[in-house]
N, C-alpha and C positions, 0 to 999 in steps of 0.2 A: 366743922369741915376743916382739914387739914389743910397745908398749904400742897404738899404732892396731889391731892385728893383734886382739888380744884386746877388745879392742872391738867391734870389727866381727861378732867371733864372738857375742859378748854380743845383740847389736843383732839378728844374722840369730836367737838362739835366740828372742830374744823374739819376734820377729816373725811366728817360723813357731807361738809358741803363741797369737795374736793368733787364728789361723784353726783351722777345724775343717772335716775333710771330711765330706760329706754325699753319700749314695750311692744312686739310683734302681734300687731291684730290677730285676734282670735279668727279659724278658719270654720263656718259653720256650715255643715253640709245635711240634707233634709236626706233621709233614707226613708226607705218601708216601714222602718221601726220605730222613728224619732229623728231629732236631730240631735249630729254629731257633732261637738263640741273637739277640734284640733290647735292645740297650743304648740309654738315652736317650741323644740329643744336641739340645739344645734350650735356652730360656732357661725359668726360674720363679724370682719371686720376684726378678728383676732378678739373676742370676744364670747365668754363663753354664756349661753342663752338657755336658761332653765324655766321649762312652764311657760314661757316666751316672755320673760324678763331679764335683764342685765344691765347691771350698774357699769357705766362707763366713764371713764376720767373727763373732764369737763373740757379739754383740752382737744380731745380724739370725738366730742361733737358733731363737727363738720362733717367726717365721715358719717354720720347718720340723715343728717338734713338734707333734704329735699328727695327723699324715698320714701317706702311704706312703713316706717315706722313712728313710734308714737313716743314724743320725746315728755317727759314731766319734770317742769322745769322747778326752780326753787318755790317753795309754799303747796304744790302737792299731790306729795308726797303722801 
């Protein structure tokens, strides 16, 4: 392993503990047919939320705590 190489590895670990995902409870609704299964996909919080997931900077936390959503903090992941 190079010396750039191990860098770069260094650089991507920090980077990805820089973030923290944050997760919008699934909305489950019983129909005639089955249950319906509803993920957010939307923006909050200047935040864009896919499948109702979104990595958020560790810093812009605050804005999520003490609401409905599901914070997963460092280990898992």
């Amino acid at each position: 392993m190079s010396n750039t190489d191990r860098l770069e590895m260094i650089k991507a670990y920090y980077a990805k503990e820089e973030k923290v995902k944050v997760e919008v409870p699934v909305f489950i609704s019983e129909t005639t047919k089955g249950k319906v299964h509803r993920y957010f996909n939307g923006t909050r919080a200047g935040y864009q939320f896919k499948h109702g997931i979104a990595w958020v900077d560790r810093k812009d936390l605050h804005k999520f705590r003490d609401q409905h959503f599901i914070i997963h903090e460092e280990g898992e992941n």
